[in-house]
PAVORO-180270 format. One line per field, with one value per residue (C-alpha): residue number from 0; residue in three letters; x, y, z. Coordinates in nm, 2 decimals, always signed. Layout:
REM PAVORO-180270
num <- (NUM / ...)
residuo <- (ALA / ...)
east <- (X / ...)
north <- (Y / ...)
up <- (Z / ...)
***
This chain:
REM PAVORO-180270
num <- (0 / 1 / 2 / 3 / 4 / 5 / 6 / 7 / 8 / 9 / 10 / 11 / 12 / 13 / 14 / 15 / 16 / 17 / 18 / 19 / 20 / 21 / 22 / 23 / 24 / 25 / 26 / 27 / 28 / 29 / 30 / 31 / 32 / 33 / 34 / 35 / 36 / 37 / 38 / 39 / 40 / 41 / 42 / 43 / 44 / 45 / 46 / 47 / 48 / 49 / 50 / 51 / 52 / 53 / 54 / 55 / 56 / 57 / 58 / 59 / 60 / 61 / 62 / 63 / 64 / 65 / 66 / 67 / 68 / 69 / 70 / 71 / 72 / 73 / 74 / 75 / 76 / 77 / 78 / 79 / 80 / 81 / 82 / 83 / 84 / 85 / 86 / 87 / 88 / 89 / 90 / 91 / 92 / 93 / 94 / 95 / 96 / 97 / 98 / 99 / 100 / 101 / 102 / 103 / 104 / 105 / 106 / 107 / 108 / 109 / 110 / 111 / 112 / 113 / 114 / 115 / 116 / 117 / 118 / 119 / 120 / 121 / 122 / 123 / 124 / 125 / 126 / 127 / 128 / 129 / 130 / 131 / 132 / 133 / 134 / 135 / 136 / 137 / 138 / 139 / 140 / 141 / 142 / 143 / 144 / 145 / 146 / 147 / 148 / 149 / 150 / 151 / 152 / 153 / 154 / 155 / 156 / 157 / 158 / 159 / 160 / 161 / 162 / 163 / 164 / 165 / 166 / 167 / 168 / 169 / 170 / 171 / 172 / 173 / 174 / 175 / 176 / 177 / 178 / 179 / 180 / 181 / 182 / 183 / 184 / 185 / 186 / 187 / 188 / 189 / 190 / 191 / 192 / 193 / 194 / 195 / 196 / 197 / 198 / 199 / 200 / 201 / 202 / 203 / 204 / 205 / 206 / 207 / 208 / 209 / 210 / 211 / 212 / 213 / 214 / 215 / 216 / 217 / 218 / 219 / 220 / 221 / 222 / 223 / 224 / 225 / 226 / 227 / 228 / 229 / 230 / 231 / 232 / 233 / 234 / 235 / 236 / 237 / 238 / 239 / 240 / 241 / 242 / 243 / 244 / 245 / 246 / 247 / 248 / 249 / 250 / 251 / 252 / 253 / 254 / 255 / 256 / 257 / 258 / 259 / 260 / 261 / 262 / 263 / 264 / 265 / 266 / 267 / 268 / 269 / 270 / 271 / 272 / 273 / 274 / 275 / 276 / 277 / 278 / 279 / 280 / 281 / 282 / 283 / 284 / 285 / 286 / 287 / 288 / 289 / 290 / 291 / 292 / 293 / 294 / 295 / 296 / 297 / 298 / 299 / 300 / 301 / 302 / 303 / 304 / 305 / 306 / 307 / 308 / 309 / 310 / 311 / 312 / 313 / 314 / 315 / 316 / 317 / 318 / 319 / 320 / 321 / 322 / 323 / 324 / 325 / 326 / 327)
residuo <- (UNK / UNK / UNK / UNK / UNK / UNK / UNK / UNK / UNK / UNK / UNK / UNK / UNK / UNK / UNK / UNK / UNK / UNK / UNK / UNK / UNK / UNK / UNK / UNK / UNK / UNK / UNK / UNK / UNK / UNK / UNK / UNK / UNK / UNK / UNK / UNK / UNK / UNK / UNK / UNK / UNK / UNK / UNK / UNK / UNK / UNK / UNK / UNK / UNK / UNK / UNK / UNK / UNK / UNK / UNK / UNK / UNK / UNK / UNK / UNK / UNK / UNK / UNK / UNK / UNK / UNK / UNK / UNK / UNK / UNK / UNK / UNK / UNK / UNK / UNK / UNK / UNK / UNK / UNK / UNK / UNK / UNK / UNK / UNK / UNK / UNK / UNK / UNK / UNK / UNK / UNK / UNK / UNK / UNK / UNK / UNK / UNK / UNK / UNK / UNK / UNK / UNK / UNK / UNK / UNK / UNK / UNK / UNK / UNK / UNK / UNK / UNK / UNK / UNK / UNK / UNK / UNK / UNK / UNK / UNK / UNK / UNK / UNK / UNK / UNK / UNK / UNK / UNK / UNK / UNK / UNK / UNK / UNK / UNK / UNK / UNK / UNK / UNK / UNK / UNK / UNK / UNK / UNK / UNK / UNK / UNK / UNK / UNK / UNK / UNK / UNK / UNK / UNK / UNK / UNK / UNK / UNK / UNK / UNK / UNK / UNK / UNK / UNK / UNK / UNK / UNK / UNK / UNK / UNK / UNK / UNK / UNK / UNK / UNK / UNK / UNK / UNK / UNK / UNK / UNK / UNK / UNK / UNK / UNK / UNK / UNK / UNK / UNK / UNK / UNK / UNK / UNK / UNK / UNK / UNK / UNK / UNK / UNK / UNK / UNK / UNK / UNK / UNK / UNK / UNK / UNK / UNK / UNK / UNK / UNK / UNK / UNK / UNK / UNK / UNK / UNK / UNK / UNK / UNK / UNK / UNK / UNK / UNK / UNK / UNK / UNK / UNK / UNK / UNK / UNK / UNK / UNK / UNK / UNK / UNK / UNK / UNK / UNK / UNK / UNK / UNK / UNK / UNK / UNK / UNK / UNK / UNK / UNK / UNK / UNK / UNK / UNK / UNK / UNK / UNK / UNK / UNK / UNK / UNK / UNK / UNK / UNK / UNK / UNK / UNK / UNK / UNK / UNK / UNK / UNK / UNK / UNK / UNK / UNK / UNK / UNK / UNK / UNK / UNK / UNK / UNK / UNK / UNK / UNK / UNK / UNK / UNK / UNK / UNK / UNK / UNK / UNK / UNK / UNK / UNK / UNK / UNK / UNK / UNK / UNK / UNK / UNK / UNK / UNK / UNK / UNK / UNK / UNK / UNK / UNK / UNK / UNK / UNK / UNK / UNK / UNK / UNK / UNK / UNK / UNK / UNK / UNK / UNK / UNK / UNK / UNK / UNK / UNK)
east <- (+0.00 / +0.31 / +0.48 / +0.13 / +0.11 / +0.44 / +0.44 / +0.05 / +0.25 / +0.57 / +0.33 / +0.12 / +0.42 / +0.54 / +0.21 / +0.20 / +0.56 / +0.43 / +0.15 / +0.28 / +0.39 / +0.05 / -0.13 / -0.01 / -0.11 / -0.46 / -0.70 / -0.95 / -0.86 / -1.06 / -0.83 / -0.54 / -0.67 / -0.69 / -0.37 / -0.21 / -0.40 / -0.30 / -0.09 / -0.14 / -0.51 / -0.86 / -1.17 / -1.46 / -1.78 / -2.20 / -2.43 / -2.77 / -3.02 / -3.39 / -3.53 / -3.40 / -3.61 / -3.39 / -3.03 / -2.88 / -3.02 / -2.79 / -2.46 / -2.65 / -2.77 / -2.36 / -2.36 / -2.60 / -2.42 / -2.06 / -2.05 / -1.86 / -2.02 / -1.83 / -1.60 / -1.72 / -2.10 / -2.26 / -2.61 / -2.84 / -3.04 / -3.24 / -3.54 / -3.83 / -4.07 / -4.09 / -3.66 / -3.71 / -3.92 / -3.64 / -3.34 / -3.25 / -3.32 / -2.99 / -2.83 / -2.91 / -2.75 / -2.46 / -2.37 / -2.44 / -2.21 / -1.95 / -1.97 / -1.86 / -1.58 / -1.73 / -1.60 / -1.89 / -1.97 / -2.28 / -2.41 / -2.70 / -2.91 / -3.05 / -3.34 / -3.33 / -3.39 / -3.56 / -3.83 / -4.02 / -3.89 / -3.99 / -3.93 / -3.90 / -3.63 / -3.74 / -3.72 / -3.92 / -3.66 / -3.31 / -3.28 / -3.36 / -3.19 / -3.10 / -3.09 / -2.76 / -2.94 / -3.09 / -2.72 / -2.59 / -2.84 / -2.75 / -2.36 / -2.40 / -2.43 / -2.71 / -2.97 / -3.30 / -3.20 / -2.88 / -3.03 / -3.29 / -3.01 / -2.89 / -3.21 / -3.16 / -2.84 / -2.93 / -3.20 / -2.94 / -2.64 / -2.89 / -2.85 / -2.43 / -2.40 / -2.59 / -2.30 / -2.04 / -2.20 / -2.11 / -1.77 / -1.87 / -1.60 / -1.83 / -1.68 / -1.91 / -1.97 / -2.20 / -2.24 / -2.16 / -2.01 / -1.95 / -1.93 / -2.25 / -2.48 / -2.80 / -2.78 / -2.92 / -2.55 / -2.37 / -2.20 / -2.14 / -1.70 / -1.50 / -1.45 / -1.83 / -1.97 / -2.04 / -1.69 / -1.80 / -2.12 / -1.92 / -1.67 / -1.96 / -2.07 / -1.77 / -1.68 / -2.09 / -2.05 / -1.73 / -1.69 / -2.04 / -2.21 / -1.90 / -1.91 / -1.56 / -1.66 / -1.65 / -1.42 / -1.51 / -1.50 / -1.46 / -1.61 / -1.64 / -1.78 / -1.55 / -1.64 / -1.42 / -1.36 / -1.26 / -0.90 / -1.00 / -1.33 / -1.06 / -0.87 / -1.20 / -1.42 / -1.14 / -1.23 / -0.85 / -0.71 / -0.82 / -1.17 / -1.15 / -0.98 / -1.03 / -1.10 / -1.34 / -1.41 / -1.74 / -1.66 / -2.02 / -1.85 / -1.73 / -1.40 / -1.40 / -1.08 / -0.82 / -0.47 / -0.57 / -0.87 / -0.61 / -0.36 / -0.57 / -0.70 / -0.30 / -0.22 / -0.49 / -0.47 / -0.17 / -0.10 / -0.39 / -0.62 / -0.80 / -1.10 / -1.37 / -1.69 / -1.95 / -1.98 / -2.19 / -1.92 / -1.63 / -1.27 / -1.13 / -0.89 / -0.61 / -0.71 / -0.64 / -0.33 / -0.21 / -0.40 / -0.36 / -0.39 / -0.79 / -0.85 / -1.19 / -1.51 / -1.85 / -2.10 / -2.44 / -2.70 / -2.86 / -2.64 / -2.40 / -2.57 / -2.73 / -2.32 / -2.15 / -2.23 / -2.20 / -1.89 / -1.74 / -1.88 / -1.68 / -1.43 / -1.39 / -1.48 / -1.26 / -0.96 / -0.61 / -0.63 / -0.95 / -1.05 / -1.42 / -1.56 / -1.41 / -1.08 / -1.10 / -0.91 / -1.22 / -1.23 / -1.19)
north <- (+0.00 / +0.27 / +0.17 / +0.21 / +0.57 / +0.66 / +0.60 / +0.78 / +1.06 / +1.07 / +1.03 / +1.34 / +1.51 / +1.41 / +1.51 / +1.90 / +1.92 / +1.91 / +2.11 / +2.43 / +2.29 / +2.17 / +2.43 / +2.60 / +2.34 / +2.53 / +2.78 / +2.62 / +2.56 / +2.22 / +2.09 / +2.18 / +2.11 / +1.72 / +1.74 / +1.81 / +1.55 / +1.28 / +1.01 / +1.06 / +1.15 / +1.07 / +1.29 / +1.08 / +1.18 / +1.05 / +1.12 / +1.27 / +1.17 / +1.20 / +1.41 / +1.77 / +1.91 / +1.74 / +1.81 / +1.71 / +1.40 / +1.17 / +1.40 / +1.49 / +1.10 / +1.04 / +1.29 / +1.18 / +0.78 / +0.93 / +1.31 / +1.43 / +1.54 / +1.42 / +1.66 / +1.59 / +1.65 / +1.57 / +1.65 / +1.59 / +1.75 / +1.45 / +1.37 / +1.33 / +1.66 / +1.72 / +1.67 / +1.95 / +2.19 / +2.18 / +2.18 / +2.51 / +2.37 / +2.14 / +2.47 / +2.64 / +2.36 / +2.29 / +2.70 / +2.61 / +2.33 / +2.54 / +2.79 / +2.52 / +2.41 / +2.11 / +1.97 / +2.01 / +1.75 / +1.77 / +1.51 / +1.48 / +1.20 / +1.33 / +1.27 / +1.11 / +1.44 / +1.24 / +1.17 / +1.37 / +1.59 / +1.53 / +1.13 / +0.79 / +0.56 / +0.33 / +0.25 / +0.59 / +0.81 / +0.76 / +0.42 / +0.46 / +0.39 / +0.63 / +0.45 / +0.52 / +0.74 / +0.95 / +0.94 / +1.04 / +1.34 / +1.41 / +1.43 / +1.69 / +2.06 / +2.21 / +1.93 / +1.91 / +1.64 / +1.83 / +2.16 / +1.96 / +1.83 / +2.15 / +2.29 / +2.06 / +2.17 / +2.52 / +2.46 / +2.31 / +2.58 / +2.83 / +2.67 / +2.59 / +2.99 / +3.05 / +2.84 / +3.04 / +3.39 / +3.29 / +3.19 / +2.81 / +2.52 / +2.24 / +1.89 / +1.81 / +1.49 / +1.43 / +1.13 / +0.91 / +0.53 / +0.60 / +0.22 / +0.15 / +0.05 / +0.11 / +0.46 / +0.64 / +0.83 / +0.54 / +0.18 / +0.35 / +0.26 / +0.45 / +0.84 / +0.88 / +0.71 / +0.83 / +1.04 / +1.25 / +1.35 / +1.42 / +1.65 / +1.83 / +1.86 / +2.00 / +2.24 / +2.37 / +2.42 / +2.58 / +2.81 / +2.87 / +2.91 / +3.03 / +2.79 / +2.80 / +2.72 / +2.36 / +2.07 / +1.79 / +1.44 / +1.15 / +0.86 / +0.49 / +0.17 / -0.11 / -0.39 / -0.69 / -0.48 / -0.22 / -0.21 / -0.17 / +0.10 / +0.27 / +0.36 / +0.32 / +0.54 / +0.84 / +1.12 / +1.28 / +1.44 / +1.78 / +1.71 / +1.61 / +1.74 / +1.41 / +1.08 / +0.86 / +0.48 / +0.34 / +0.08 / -0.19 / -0.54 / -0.84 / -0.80 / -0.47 / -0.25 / -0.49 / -0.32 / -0.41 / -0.13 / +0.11 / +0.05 / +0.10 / +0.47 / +0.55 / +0.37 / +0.66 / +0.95 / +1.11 / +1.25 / +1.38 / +1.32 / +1.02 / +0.94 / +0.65 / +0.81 / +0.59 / +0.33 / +0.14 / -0.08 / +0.20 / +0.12 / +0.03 / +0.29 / -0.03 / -0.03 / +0.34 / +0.30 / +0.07 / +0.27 / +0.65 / +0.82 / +0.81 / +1.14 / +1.11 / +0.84 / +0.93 / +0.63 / +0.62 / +0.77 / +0.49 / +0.21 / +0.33 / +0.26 / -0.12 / -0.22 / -0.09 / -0.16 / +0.15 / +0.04 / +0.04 / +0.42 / +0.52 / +0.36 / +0.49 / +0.88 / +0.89 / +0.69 / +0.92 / +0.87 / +1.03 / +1.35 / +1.53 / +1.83 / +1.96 / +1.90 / +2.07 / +2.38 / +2.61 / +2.81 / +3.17)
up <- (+0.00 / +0.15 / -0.26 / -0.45 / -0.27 / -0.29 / -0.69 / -0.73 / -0.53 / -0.85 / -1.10 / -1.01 / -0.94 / -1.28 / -1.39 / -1.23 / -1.41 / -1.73 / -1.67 / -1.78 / -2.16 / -2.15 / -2.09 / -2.41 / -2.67 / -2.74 / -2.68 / -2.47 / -2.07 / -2.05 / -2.33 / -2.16 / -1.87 / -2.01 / -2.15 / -1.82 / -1.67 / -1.96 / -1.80 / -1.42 / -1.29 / -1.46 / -1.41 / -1.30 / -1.52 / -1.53 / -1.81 / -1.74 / -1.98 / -2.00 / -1.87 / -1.99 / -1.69 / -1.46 / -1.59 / -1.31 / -1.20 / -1.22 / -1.09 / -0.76 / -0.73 / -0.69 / -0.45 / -0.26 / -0.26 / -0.24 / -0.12 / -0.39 / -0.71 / -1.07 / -1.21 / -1.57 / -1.62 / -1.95 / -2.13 / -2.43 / -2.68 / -2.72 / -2.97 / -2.75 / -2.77 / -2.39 / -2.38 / -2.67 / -2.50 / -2.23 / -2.41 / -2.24 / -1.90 / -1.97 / -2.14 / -1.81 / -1.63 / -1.80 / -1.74 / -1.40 / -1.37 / -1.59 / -1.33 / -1.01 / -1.23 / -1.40 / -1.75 / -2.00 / -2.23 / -2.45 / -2.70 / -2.89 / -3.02 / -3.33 / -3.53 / -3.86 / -4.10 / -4.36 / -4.09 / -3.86 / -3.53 / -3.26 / -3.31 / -3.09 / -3.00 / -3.25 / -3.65 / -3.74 / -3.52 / -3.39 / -3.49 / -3.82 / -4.13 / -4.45 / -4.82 / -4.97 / -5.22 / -4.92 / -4.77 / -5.12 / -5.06 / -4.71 / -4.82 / -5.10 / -5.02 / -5.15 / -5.17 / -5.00 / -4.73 / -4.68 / -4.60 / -4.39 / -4.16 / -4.14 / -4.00 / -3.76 / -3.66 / -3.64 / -3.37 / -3.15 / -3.25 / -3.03 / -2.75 / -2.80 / -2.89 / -2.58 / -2.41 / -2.65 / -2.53 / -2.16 / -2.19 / -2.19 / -2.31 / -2.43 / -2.49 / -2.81 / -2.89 / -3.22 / -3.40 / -3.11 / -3.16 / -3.52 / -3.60 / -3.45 / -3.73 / -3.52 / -3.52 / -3.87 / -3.88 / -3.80 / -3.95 / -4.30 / -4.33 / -4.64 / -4.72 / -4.83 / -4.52 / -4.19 / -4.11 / -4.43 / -4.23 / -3.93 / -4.12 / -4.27 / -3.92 / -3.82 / -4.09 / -4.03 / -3.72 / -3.67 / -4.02 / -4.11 / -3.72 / -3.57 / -3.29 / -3.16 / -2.80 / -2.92 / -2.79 / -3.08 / -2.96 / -3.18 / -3.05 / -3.14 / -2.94 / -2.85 / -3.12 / -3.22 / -3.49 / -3.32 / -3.44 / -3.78 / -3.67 / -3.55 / -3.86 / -4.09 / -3.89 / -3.84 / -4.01 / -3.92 / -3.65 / -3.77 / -3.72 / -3.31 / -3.04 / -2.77 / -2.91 / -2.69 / -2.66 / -2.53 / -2.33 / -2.32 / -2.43 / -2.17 / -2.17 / -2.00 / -2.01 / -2.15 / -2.27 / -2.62 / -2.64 / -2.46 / -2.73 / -3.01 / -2.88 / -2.84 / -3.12 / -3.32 / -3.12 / -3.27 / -2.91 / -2.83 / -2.52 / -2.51 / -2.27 / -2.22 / -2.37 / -2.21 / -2.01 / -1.74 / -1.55 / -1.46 / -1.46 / -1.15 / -0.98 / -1.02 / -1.39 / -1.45 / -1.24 / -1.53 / -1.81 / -1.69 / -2.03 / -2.03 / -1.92 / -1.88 / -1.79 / -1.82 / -1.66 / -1.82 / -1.61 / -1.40 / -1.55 / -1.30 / -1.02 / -1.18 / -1.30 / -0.98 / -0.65 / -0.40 / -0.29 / -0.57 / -0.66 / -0.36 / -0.39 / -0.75 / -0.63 / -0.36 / -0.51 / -0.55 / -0.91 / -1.00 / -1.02 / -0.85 / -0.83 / -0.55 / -0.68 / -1.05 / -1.09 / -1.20 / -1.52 / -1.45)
***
């Protein structure tokens, strides 16, 4: 135990020596704030999905098991009407949490835009499927699906330059698990497929809406395929700033997964993106470039027994709330 805490002790040291050289890699104190991190401490992190009118369910339901709040709080635009109606409820909150010196992450299950908004979790919404002449349509500038999409996207820019107009870093995360074939954006490999989308996305967002508060995650789900999802569904390093790993399968956390996000990450932050069973503070002992975990919602609390959220929340090698460095 007096070796394990003596080495967390050179490794954060090693960690605060760097920080400095870190902190000048970009323009956004989050990002930094990850890259200082990189290699010695991990910020713990829970999703809070439906519903938008309780933003921060699932962060004050840790506090209320562990006394410590996460120090990474994430939202959703959803697809639901009601999750629509509040979308700046989760806005409000996520200034909030900004303002305690929370990371920000936002995602956003979309709608398919060849079918109707607000839609369902289901075949006729956000588990749909496009035809690869509708996906031909979606790809080219100009055309009816395309600027339908982008309608889309310019209901939720509103509430991201709302973010932007108070100083607000988010960690964006679109098109989530890339190689999942379930979703309507996803499971499309080559240049034309679903990375096209996401660099449309991008360039949108960033050149045409002026969006630079954005921190763009690239984010893929751990498959047996993963080590070729991971080269097929990159849509290059210019495009993301973190990329992320949903961790659902059996085999957990293994050094394999871990390699492939270094192997791809051209030395940039890496984090897991989602998951329900958390690594183990031992784990990230052995794996301390993930920056980041964000557990989903109440599949925290049905894959980890409270113990274990303690443990995890008050381990030396993960970060909380009360211990972020705050973004003034």
């Amino acid at each position: 135990m007096k070796n394990t805490y003596a080495l967390l002790l050179i490794v954060a040291f090693l960690g605060s020596a760097f920080t400095s050289n870190a902190q000048k890699k970009t323009k956004f104190k989050t990002l930094n704030y990850l890259y200082s991190i990189s290699g010695s401490k991990t910020v713990a992190g829970i999703h809070n999905r439906e519903p938008n009118a309780s933003p921060a369910r699932w962060t004050n339901a840790i506090d209320s098991v562990t006394g410590k709040y996460p120090g990474l709080w994430s939202g959703d635009f959803l697809f639901q009407q009601d999750n629509i109606n509040n979308r700046q409820l989760m806005v409000e909150e996520a200034l909030r949490q900004w303002k305690k010196g929370a990371i920000i992450n936002i995602m956003w299950h979309a709608c398919n835009p060849a079918m109707l908004e607000p839609c369902g979790w289901d075949s006729k919404g956000v588990l749909s499927k496009l035809t690869d002449a509708q996906w031909k349509e979606i790809t080219t500038d100009g055309t009816p699906l395309n600027k339908k999409w982008k309608e889309r996207v310019d209901e939720v820019c509103i509430y991201l330059q709302f973010l932007k107009d108070r100083g607000v870093e988010v960690l964006w995360r679109p098109m989530h698990e890339m190689n999942q074939g379930v979703f309507w954006w996803g499971g499309r490999p080559g240049p034309d497929g679903t990375l096209k989308l996401y660099q449309m996305l991008h360039d949108y967002m960033t050149k045409v809406k002026k969006l630079t508060n954005l921190i763009w995650i690239w984010d893929i789900q751990d498959f047996g395929s993963l080590v070729n999802d991971a080269k097929v569904y990159n849509p290059g390093t210019k495009y993301w700033d973190v990329a992320a790993l949903d961790v659902y399968d059996n085999s957990g956390y293994t050094p394999e997964k871990y390699n492939v996000m270094l192997s791809v990450s051209n030395g940039k932050p890496i984090a897991v993106g989602e998951c329900e069973k958390f690594p183990s503070a031992k784990q990230l002992l052995a794996q301390p470039k993930w920056t980041f975990f964000m557990c989903w919602s109440e599949l925290e609390f049905k894959s980890n027994s409270v113990e274990d959220i303690k443990a995890i929340h008050n381990a030396a090698n993960v970060i909380t709330l009360d211990e972020m460095p705050g973004w003034k």
